[in-house]
N, C-alpha and C positions, 0 to 999 in steps of 0.2 A: 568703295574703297575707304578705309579709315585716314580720317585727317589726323595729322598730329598736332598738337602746340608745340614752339619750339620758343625758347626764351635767348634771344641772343643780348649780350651786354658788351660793347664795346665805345671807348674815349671819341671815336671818331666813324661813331653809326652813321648819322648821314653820307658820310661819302660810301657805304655801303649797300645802300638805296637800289640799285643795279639788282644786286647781287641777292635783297631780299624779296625784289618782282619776281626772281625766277626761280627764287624757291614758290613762293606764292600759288606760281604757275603752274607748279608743280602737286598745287594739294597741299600745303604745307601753313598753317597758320605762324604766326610769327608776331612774338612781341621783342619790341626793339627799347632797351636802355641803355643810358651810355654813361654809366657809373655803375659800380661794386655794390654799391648801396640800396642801391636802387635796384638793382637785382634782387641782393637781398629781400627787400620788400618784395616784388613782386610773387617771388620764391615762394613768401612765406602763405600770397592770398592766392593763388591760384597753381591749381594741376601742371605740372609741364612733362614731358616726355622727354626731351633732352634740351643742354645750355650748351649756346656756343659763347664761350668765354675768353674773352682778350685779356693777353697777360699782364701788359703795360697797360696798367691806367692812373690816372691820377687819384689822391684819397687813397681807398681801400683798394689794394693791388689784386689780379687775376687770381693770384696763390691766395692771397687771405680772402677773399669772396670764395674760393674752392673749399675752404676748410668750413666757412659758416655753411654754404650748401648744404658737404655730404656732413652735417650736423642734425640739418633738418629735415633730409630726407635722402639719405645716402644710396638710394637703391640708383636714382637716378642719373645718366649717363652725362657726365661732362666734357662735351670736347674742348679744347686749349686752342687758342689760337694767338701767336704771336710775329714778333719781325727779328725776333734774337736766337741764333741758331745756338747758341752756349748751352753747353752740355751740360752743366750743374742745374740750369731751370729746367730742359729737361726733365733730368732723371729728378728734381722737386715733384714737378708737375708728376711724372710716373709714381713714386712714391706716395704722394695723395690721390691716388688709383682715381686719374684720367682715365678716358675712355679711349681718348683717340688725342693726336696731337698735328697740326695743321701751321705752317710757314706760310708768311702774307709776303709778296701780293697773293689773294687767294684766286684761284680760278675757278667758274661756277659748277663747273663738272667734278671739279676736287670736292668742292662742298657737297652736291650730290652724292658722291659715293661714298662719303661720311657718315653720312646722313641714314643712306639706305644700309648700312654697314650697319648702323647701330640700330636700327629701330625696324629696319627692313629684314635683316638677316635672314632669322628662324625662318619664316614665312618661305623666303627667295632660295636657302637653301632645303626646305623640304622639298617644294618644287620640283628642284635641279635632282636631290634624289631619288623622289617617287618616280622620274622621268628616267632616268638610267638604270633605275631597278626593273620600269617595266621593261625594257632595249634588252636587259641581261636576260629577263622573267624566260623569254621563248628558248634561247641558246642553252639556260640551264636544264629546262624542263627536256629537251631533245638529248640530252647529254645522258641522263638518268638512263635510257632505253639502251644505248650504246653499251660494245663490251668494252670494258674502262679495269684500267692497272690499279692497283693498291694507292700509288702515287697519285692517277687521277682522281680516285675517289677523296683522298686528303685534300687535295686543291679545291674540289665541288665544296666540301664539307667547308675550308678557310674561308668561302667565296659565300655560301651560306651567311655565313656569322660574320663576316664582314656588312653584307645587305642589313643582318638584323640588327644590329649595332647602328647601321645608320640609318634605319629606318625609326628606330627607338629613341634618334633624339629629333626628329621631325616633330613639327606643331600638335599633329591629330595622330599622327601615326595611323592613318588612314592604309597604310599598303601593309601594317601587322597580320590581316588575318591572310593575306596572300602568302607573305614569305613562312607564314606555319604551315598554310596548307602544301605548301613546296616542299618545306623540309619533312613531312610526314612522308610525302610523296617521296624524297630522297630514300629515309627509312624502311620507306617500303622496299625499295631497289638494292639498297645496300643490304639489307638481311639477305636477298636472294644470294646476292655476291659474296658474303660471309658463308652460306649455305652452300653454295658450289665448292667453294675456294679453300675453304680454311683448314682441313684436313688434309689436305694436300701439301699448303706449306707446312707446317707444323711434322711432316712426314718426309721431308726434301721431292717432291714428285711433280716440284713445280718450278719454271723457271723463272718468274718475275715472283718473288717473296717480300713483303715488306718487312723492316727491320722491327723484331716485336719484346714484349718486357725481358726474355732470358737470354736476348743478343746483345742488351743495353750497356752493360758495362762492358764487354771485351769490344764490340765493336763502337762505342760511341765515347765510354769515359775512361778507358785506360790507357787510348790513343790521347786523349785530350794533357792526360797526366803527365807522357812521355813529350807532348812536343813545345810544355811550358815549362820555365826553370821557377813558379809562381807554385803558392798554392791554390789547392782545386776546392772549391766548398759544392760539393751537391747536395741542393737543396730540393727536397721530395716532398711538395704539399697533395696530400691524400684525397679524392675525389675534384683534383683544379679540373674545369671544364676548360678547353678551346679561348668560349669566348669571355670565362673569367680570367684566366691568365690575359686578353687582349685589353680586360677594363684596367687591369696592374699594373701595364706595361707602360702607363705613359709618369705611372710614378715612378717607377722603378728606372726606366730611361732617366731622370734625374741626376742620375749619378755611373748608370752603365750606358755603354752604346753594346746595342746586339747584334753579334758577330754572324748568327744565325737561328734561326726558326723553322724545325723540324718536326716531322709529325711524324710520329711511330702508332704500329696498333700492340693495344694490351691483347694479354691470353685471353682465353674462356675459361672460366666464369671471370667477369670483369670484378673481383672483388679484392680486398685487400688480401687475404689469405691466398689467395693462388698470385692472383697478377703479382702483389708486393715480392711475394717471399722470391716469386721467378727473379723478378728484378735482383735482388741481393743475392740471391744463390746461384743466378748464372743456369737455373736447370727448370726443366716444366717439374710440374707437379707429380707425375712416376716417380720420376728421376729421385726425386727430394723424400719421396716416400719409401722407396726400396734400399738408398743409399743409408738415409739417416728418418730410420723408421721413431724414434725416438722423440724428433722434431717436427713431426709430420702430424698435424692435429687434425682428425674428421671433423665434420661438421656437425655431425651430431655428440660430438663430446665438449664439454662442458670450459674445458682449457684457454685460453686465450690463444687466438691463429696467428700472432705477429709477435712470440717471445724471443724468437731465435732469429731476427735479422744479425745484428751484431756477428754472428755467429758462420751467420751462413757467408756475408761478406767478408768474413776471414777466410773459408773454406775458398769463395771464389777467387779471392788472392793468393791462394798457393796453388789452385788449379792452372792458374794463368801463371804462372810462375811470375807473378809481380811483389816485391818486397817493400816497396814505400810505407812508410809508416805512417797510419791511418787510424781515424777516430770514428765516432756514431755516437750519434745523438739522437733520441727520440722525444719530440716536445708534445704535452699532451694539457698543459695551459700555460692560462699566465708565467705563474711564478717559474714554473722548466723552464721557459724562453728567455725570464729575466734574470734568471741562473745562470743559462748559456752565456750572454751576454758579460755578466760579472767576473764568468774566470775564460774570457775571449784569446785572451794574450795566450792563453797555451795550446791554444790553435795552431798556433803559426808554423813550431815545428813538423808539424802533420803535410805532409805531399795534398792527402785527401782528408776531407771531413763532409761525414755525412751528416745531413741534418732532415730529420722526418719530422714535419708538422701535420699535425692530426687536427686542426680548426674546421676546414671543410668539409673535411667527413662529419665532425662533431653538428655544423650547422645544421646538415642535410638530415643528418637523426633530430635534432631537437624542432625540427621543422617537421618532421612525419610525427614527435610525442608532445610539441607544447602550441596551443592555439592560437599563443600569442605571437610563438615566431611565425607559423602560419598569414597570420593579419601583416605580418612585418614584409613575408617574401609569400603573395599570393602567386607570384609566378617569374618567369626566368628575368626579365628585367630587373624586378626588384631582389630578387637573390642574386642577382650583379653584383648590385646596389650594396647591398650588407656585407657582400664581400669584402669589395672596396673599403667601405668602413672600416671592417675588423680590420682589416692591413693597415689601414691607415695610425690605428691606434697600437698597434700589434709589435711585441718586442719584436717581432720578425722583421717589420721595416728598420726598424733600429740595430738590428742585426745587419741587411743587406749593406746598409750605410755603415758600418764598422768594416763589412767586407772592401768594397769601395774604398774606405780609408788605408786600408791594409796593402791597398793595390792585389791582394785575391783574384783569379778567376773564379767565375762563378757559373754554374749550372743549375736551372729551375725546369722541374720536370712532376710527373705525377706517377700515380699508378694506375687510375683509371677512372672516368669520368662520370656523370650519373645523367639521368632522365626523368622528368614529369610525366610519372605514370600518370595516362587517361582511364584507360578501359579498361575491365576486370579480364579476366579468362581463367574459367571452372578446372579445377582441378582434385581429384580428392588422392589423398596419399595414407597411410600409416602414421605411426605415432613415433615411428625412426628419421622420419621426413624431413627436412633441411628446412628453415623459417625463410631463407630469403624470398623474396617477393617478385624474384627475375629469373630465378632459375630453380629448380627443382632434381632431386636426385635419389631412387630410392626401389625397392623391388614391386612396388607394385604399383605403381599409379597410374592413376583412370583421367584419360583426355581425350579430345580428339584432336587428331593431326593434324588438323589444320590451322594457321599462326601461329604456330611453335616451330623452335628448330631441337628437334628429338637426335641425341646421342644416342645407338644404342649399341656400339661398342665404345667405350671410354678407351679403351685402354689406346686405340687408333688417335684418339683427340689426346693422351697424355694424362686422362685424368682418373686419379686413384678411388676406386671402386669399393665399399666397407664388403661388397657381396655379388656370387660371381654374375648374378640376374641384374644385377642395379643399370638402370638407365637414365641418364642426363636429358633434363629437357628445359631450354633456354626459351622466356620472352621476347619475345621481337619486336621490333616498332613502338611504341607507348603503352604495351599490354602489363598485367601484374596479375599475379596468381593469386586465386580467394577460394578458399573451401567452400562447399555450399554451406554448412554449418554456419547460422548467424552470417550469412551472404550479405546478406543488404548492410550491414550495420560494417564489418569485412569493407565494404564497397568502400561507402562513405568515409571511414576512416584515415583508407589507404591515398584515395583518388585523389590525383593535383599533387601528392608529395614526389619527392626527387629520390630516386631508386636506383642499383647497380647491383650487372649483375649477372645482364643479357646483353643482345645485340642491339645495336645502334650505334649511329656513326658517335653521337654525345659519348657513348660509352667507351666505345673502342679504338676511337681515335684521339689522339693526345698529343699533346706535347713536351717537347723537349727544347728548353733555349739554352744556348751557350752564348753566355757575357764578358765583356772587358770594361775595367774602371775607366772613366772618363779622365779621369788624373795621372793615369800612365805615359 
C-alpha cells in the first residue's frame, strides 16, 4: 500500500500528538509544524501529498500560509482546520479552493475520512464500482435474452451508459473492456428486436409502440406549449448521443432542474434527412414525399436534405390546428449562435423557438475527414470529452443561460445518435447508390443476408423508393459498408469513426429532456 506524506501545521501541535499516532498507525507519514512559516519552508523542500492546516495561528495566519501554498504548488489538497465556526472564514477558506474543511475538537475518525476522502478516493471509489458493475454484469446480460418492451430496452440502454460513465472515471478503468463487450452483446439483441418489431409499429399492428421522431411534437411539445403560460425554446442538437447529453447535464443543471428524462426511438434510416424532417414535419418519409414532392430530396440528388424544416414545422402547426406564434432557427457555427444570441430579446414574444444546432454532427464528420480530430476523439470517452468542451465554450451555453434568465421553458433533444463503426461488411452497388456507410438503398445490390437488416418492401417501412425494385438495407451492431473496390484502404479509413444511419440502441435511442429555470 502507498504511504503518503502529510504536512500538518498547527500553533498548538503537541497537544495533537494523539491524534498524529494514529494516523501514523494507519500508514500515514506525518510531518508536524506549528507555524505558517514554517510550513512554508517545509512546503517548499519536500513532496507532500496533502496539509492539514490550522486557521488560527499566530504570525503568518492559516488563510495567508494557504495562499503562499497554492502559489507554490497549487495542485495540492489543503484541508482547513479550525475552532471558529464563522461563516466569512468559511467561505475565505472556500474561495482559496480548500479541499475540505474540519471544526476542532477534531476526532480521529473525522481526520481519517478526510484524509481518505482526499487522497483515497479514486482508488475506494473505483473499487465500490467495478464491485457493483460486476452484481449488475449477470442481471444485465440475462435481461438481453428476455422478450423486453421498447421501454425496457431504453432503461437497459440508460443503465449501460450509466456503468460506462462510471466506469470511465475509475483509476485503470480495468472493467472497460467488459461493459463494451456487454454493449455489443446488447446491440446484438437489440438489432434482432428492431428486426421483429419495427415494422409493425410504424404500421399501427402492434400494441406497445414507443413514442418515435414524427409523434414528437403532437405528442410530446405541443402539449408542453399548452400547459405553460412561458415560452418554450426546443432546442435540437444534431447527432447528441444518450451518454453525451448525460456529460452536459451537470452543466446545464446549473441553472435548470430537469423536470424529466425521456427516451424516444428515431425512424429508419437514422439520419438527419429522414429522422430530422420526421421530427419537424410530424410525417414518415412517404408521407412527406407524396404530400410535398417538391421538398422531398433523394439521396442521390445533389440538394441539401434539411432546407425545408422551417417549412415543414409551419405545415405541422396547421395540421394540428395549433396557431402560437413560432420561430426556427438553424445554427451552423460560431458567428449563427452569436447572432442568435445578439438579437435574443425578440424571442420572447414567440410561444415556441426552435433552435437546431449542427456541432455534433459537424464533429462526428471532421472526426471521420481530419486525423487530427481523430488523435483528439480516438474513441467514445474522449469524444465525450470534446463534446463537453465545445459546449463549454459554445454560444449555446450562453444561450441556455439567457433562456434561464428569461425564466423560458426549455427542451433538449436530438434526432438521432451515431456509432463507432468496427468491422467492414462487403457490399457492391451501382453508381445510383446512396454514400452512407449504415445503410444502403438501390436496385441492385449484391450482399449476403446475413448482419444486415434488408427492407425489401420500403414502402411497408415508410420509405420513398427513386424505383419500383429498390431495396433498403440497414447496418447493424458496429458494422459499415465498403465496396470491394480499394477495400483495404475503404477499411482503414472508415474504421473507429462515428457513423449513422443503421441500427443500434447509440443510434436509435435518444433523448428528450424537458427543463425549468432554477429562478422560477
Amino acid at each position: 500500500m502507498q504511504r503518503y506524506n502529510i504536512l500538518w501545521a498547527d500553533d498548538e501541535i503537541d497537544l495533537l500528538k494523539p491524534h498524529i499516532l494514529f494516523l501514523e498507525d494507519k500508514g500515514y507519514d506525518i510531518t508536524p509544524v506549528n507555524s505558517g512559516a514554517d510550513a512554508i519552508e517545509e512546503f517548499r523542500e519536500k513532496n507532500f501529498d496533502i496539509v492539514f492546516l490550522d486557521e488560527n495561528m499566530p504570525g503568518i495566519s492559516g488563510l495567508e500560509t494557504l495562499n503562499e501554498l497554492k502559489i507554490i504548488r497549487p495542485a495540492v489538497p489543503v484541508i482547513m482546520i479550525t475552532k471558529s465556526e464563522e461563516e466569512h472564514i468559511m467561505e475565505e477558506a472556500i474561495g482559496s479552493k480548500i479541499t475540505d474543511y474540519l471544526i476542532k475538537p477534531l476526532n480521529p475518525n473525522q481526520i481519517l475520512l478526510s484524509v481518505k476522502k482526499v487522497l483515497d478516493n479514486k482508488r475506494l471509489v473505483s473499487e465500490k464500482t467495478n464491485m457493483s458493475y460486476q452484481r449488475d454484469f449477470r442481471q444485465l446480460g440475462m435481461a438481453f435474452g428476455e422478450r423486453l418492451s421498447p421501454g425496457e430496452w431504453a432503461d437497459i440502454y440508460k443503465k449501460l451508459v450509466f456503468w460506462e460513465l462510471e466506469i470511465d472515471e475509475t483509476e485503470n478503468k480495468s472493467m472497460a473492456d467488459v461493459i463494451n463487450m456487454q454493449k455489443d452483446e446488447a446491440n446484438s439483441n437489440f438489432a434482432k428486436f428492431i428486426m421483429d418489431n419495427y415494422e409493425d409499429w410504424i404500421n399501427g399492428d402492434s400494441d406497445d409502440v414507443p413514442l418515435m421522431s414524427h409523434q414528437l411534437f403532437k405528442e410530446r411539445v405541443f402539449p408542453i406549449m399548452k400547459e405553460t403560460d412561458r415560452p418554450v425554446y426546443f432546442v435540437l442538437i444534431d447527432n447528441l448521443r444518450y451518454d453525451q447529453w448525460k456529460i452536459l447535464e451537470p452543466l446545464i443543471s446549473e441553472y435548470f432542474s430537469v423536470d424529466s428524462e425521456e427516451m424516444f426511438y428515431s425512424i429508419l434510416p437514422t439520419t438527419t434527412a429522414y429522422a430530422r424532417n420526421a421530427i419537424f414535419s410530424g410525417m414518415m418519409p412517404t408521407e412527406i414525399a407524396k404530400k410535398y414532392p417538391n421538398m422531398w430530396v433523394y439521396d442521390d440528388e445533389d440538394e441539401g436534405k434539411n432546407l425545408h424544416e422551417s417549412e415543414f414545422l409551419d405545415i405541422q402547426f396547421q395540421q394540428n390546428k395549433v396557431t402560437d406564434k413560432h420561430s426556427y432557427h438553424k445554427i451552423t457555427n460560431v458567428q449563427a449562435g452569436r447572432d442568435l444570441l445578439n438579437k435574443f430579446s425578440n424571442l420572447d414574444s414567440n410561444k415556441l423557438n426552435v433552435i437546431v444546432y449542427n456541432f455534433v454532427d459537424m464533429l462526428s464528420h471532421a472526426r471521420t475527414d481530419s486525423n487530427m480530430v481523430r488523435e483528439l476523439a480516438p474513441d467514445e470517452s474522449a469524444y465525450r470529452s470534446i463534446t463537453r468542451s465545445w459546449f463549454l465554450h459554445s454560444p449555446l451555453y450562453d444561450t441556455l443561460k439567457m433562456i434561464a434568465d428569461k425564466k423560458g421553458k426549455l427542451v433538449i433533444t436530438t434526432d438521432h445518435g451515431t456509432i463507432r463503426v468496427k468491422r467492414p461488411f462487403k457490399i457492391i452497388g451501382d453508381r445510383n447508390t446512396n454514400t452512407n456507410l449504415r445503410y444502403k438503398h438501390g436496385k441492385n445490390l449484391g450482399y449476403t443476408d446475413k448482419d444486415v437488416f434488408t427492407v425489401r418492401k420500403p414502402e411497408r417501412f415508410f420509405l420513398p423508393k427513386a424505383n419500383v425494385s429498390t431495396t433498403f438495407v440497414f447496418a447493424i451492431e458496429d458494422y459499415f459498408f465498403a465496396y470491394p473496390n480499394n477495400y483495404n484502404y475503404y477499411v482503414n479509413y472508415y474504421k473507429d469513426t462515428f457513423q449513422h444511419g443503421g441500427v443500434s440502441l447509440e443510434e436509435v435511442i435518444i433523448p428528450f429532456i424537458t427543463l425549468t429555470p432554477k429562478n422560477v
